[in-house]
N, C-alpha and C positions, 0 to 999 in steps of 0.2 A: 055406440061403437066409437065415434070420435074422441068421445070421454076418456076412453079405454087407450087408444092409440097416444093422445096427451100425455097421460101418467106413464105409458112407457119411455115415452120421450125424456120427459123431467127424469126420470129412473135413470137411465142409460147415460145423458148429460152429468148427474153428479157423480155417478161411479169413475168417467172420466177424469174428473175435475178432480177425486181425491188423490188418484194414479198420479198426477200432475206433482200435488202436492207432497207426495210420498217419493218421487223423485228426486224433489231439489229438498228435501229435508237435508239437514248437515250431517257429515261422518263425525261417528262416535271419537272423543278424542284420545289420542294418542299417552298414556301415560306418562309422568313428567323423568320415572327414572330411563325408561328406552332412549327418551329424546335428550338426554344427559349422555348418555352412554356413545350416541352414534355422532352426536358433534366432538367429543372426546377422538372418535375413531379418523373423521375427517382432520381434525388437528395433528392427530401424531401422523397421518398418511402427508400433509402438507408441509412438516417439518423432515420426512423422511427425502421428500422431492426436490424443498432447499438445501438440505447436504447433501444431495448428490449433483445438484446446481455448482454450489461451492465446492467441491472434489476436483468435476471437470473443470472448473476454470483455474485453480490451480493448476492442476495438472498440464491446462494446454497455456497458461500463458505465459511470452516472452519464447515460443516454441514455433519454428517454421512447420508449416503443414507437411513440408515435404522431409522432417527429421525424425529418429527415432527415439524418443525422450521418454524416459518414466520418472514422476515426480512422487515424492508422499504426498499425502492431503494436506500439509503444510508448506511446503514447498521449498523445506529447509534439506531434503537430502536429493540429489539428484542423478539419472546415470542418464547416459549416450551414449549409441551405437554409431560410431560411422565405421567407414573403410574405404581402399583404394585398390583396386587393381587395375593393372599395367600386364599389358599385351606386348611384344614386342619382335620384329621383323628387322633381318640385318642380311644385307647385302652387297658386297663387296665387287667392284667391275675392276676391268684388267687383274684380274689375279691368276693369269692362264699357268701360274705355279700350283694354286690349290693351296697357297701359304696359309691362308687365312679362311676362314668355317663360315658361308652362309646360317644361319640359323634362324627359328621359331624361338623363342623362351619367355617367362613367364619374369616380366623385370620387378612386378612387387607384386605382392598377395598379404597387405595390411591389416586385419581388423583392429579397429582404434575403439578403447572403451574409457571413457572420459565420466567424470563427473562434479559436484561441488558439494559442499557443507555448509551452509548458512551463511553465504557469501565471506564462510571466512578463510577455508578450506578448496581447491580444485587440485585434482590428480589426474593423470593418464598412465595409459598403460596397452603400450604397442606390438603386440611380437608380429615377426615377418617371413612367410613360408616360399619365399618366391625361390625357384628353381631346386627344391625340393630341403631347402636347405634352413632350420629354423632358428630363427634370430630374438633377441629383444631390440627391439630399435628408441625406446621411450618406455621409463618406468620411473615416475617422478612424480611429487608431492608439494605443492603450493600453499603457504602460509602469509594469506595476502592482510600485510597490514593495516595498510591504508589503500585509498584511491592512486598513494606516488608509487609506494613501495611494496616491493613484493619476495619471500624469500622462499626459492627453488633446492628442494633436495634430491636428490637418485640421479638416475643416468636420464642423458639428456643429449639436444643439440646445442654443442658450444656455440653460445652468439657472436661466433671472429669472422669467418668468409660470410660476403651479402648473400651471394647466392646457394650458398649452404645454408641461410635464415630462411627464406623462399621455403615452404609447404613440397612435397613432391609434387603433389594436385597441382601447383601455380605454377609450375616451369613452365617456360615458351619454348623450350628445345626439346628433343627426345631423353638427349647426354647434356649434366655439368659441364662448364667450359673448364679450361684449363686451370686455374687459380684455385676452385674447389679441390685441385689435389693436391696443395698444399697446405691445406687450412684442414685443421681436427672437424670430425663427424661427430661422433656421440661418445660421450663421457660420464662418468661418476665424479659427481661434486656436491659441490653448496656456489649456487649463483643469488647476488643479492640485486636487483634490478628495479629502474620506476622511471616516472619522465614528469617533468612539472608540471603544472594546474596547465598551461596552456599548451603544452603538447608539441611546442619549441627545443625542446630539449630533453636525451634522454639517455640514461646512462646505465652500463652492469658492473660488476666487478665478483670475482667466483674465485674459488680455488679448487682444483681437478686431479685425479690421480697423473693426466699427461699422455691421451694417447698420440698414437704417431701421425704424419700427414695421410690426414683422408683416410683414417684408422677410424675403427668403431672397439672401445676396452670394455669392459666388463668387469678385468682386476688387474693391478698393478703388481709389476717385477720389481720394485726396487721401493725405499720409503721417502724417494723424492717425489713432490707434488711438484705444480703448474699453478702458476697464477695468471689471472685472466683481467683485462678493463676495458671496456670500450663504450665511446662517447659520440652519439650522432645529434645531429640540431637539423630544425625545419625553419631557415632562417624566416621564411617569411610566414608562419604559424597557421592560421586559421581564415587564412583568404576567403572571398569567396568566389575568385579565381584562382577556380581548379592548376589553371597554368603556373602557377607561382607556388599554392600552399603546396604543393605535392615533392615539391623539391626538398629535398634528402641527403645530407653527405654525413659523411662517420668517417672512422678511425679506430683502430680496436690493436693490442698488442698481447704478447703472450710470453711467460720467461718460465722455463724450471727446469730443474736438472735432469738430464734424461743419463740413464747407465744401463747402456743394455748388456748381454752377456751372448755366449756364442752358441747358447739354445735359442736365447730369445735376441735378437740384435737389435731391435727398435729402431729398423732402419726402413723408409718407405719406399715404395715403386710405383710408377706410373703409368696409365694405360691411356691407349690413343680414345676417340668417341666411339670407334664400334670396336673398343672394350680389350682391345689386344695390350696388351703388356710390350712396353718397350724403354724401360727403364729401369735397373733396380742393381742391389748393390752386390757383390759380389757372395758367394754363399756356397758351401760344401764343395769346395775344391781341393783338388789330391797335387801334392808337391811329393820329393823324394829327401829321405833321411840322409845319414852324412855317408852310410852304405847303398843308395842309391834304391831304396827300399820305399813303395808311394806308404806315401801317410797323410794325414787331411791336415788341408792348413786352416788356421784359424780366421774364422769371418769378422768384417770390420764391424763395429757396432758404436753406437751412440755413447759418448763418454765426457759428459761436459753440460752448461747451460743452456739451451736452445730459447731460440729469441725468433718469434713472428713477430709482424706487423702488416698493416693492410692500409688503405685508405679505399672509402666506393662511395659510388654516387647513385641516387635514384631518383627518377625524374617522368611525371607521365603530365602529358597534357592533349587535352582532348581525344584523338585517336591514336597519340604517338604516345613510344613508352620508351625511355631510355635506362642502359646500365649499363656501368663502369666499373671497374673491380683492381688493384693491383695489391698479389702481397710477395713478401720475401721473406725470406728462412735463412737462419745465420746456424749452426752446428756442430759442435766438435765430436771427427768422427777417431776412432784411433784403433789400429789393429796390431794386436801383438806377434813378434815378430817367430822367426824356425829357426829351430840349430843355434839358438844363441841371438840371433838379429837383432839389433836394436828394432822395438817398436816402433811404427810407424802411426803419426799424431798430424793430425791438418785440418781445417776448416772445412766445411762443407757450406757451399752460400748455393742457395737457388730464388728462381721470382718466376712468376706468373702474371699474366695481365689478359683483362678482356672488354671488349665494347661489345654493346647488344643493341642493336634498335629494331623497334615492331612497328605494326600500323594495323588497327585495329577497324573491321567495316562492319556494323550492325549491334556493336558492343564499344566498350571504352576498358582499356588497360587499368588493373592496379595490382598493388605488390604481392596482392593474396589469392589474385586470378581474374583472369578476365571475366567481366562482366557484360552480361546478353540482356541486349533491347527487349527479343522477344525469342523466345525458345522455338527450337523444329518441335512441327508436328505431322504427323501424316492427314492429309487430305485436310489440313488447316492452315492460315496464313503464318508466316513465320519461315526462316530457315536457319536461323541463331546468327552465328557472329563467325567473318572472317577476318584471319593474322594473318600477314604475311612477315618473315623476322628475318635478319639477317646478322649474323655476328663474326666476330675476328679473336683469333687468341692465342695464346704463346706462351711457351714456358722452355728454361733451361737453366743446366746448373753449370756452375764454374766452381772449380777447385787445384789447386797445384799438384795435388799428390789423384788426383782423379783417378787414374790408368792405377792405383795400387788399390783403389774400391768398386770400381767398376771395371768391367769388359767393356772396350771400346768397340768391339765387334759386335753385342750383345745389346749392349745400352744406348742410347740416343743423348747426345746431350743437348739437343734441343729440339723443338717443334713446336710446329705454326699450321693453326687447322683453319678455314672460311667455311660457315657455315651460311648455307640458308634453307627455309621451310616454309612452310604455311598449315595454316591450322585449321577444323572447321570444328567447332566449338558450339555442337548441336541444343545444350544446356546447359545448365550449371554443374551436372554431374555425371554427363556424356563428349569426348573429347575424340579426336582422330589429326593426329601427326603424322607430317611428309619431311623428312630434312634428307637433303645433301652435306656431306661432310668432307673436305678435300684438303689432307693434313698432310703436311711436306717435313721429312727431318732431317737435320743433321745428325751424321753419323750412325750408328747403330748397327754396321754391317761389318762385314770382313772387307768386302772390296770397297767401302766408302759409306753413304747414305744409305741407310734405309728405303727399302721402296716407299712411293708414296701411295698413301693410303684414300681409297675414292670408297666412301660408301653410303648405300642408298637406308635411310635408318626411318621404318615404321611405326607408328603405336595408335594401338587401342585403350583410350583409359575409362573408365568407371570410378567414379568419385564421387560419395556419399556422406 
């Protein structure tokens, strides 16, 4: 019997042992056309995951996370979304006449569509829906030659007033000071512009169809142009104190014949900061025939060469930011005369001027907008950047035949506004203004001056 139990053992043992064996034998092999075919499949899958590597990083580089950019996969054509809106709150104290309109209004509604072509090419293209009323403010095309030189075609902003260069987004007040209404807004031309390798010096020169002060044209009345130049230097170029290279002075002039007509008179008017009208030239009034019969007399208009000029100053250092602005306007204005009258011919001169100083806590000032240490957040550290600003400004016109183009009861021939505000500047593209504006005139009324004007001027901006 132990015999027996033995050989079952020995039995039982190698059946084991060949299980063992039949285990780690090797798998049959894989034939050599599969194994061609599926490393093939991994290749094109690996080259399909690098150009989509390479797409994205075209597509996001040189691109803030926070813009709206679409690139080709080359990154030779490009477009950008931003835009601006402007909220805006006006409030007028002692007016127990009701002379003048509290109001809500929507002061810009921007979308800006921008792009570039193989760094040889940049255009924009801006219309402006604010207060229900639609604009082109920017339709223009760049043909950048070099790194110096650059030449601007379509409607544009004339480079003459400083503060008319300023971005709407980078203003430190609610309202342009006074000088911006003497200096052209946006124009149809060809401007050729550049600044030298070092960035010391830098110059435009354009020719424009000629719109009016603080005008925005679109098309010309008459087949005289405007010619345009102006020349700014950073005398002390590329410091690297900020207090020094930052400094700025220009110069910029404008000459062309302006000939308006008694549809169109191409004559300008001007409005206080909370946007009232209290200047302008005389316009559809009724005289009587030699039978004592009313009939409208003829409006004074623009008849002769018009000559600006400006000089401004800009200047930031560390938390201070200053700006200086002065321009003047030469004009010949002439109104034809009733019942035979000799016409009446005279000069028109007017000048505007402005200082600005800010002071900047949690951010530092520059031309293109203040910039923030650290942006608000909710339930995070941070609360962006405080402005406190304060500015002076003034503007008025002198002429000898004055009282034959204006209403002296109607028109101001001068005023002086003091502003001051503060800002809280929650991000880069979140903004909230507070200004006081307190603008005193000469003349403008029947019994004397003009009331003076106090008003409390709000904004909400969004700028992307």
């Amino acid at each position: 019997m132990w015999i027996l139990r033995v050989v079952m053992l020995l039995a039982l043992f190698c059946s084991q042992l060949a299980s063992a064996e039949e285990a780690t034998a090797p798998l049959p092999s894989v034939p050599t056309d599969a194994t061609s075919t599926l490393e093939r499949k991994v290749e094109a899958l690996e080259q399909k995951v690098k150009q989509f590597g390479e797409r994205a990083e075209a597509s996001s580089s040189g691109v803030k996370s926070d813009e709206i950019v679409l690139k080709s996969s080359s990154g030779d054509l490009t477009l950008q979304l931003n835009g601006i809106l402007q909220a805006d709150g006006r409030l007028f104290l002692n007016d127990e006449a009701h002379a003048l309109t509290d109001t809500l209004t929507t002061r810009t509604i921007r979308p800006i569509f921008s792009g570039t072509y193989a760094n040889l090419l940049r255009w924009q293209f801006s219309p402006d829906f604010a207060a229900g009323v639609a604009t082109i403010q920017d339709a223009w095309v760049d043909l950048q030659l070099s790194d110096r030189v650059t030449i601007r075609v379509g409607k544009m902003t004339v480079p003459f007033g400083l503060e008319r260069s300023q971005g709407t987004a980078a203003l430190r007040f609610v309202e342009r000071a006074f000088p911006t209404q003497l200096a052209p807004n946006r124009d149809v031309g060809v401007l050729v512009f550049g600044e030298s390798p070092d960035k010391r010096l830098g110059w435009a020169v354009g020719g424009f169809d000629g719109a009016i002060d603080n005008g925005l044209t679109d098309t010309d009345n008459n087949d005289s142009k405007e010619l345009l130049g102006r020349v700014y230097v950073r005398p002390f170029g590329k410091q690297q104190n900020d207090w020094l290279s930052s400094l700025l002075l220009g110069a910029a002039v404008t000459w062309g014949e302006q000939n308006g007509t008694d549809a169109s008179p191409a004559t300008p008017s001007w409005k206080s900061p909370g946007q009232n009208t209290f200047y302008t030239f005389r316009n559809g009034e009724k005289g009587k025939d030699a039978s004592g019969a009313p009939i409208p007399l003829p409006n004074p208009v623009a008849n002769g060469a018009r000559v600006r000029w400006t000089a401004h100053v800009w200047w930031a250092g560390g938390p201070i930011a200053l700006l200086g602005e002065y321009i003047g306007v030469n004009e010949p204005i002439s109104r034809p005369g009733v019942n035979g009258a000799t016409p009446t011919r005279g000069e028109w001169n007017a000048s505007a001027w402005q200082g600005a100083l800010s002071y900047v806590v949690g951010g530092k000032p520059s031309f293109s907008g203040t910039k923030i240490d650290t942006p608000f957040h909710v339930g995070a550290p941070g609360w962006g950047a405080f402005e406190v600003a304060a500015r002076a400004s003034g503007i008025s016109a002198e002429a000898p035949t004055s009282v034959v183009y204006t209403d002296p009861s109607k028109s101001a021939r001068q005023a002086i506004s003091v502003t001051g505000g503060v800002r809280w500047h929650l991000s880069e593209h979140y903004r909230l203004f507070l200004d006081y504006e307190h603008t005193v005139f000469g003349g403008g009324s029947a019994t004397g001056d003009r009331a003076t004007e106090q008003a409390v001027l709000g904004r909400i901006q969004l700028a992307y």
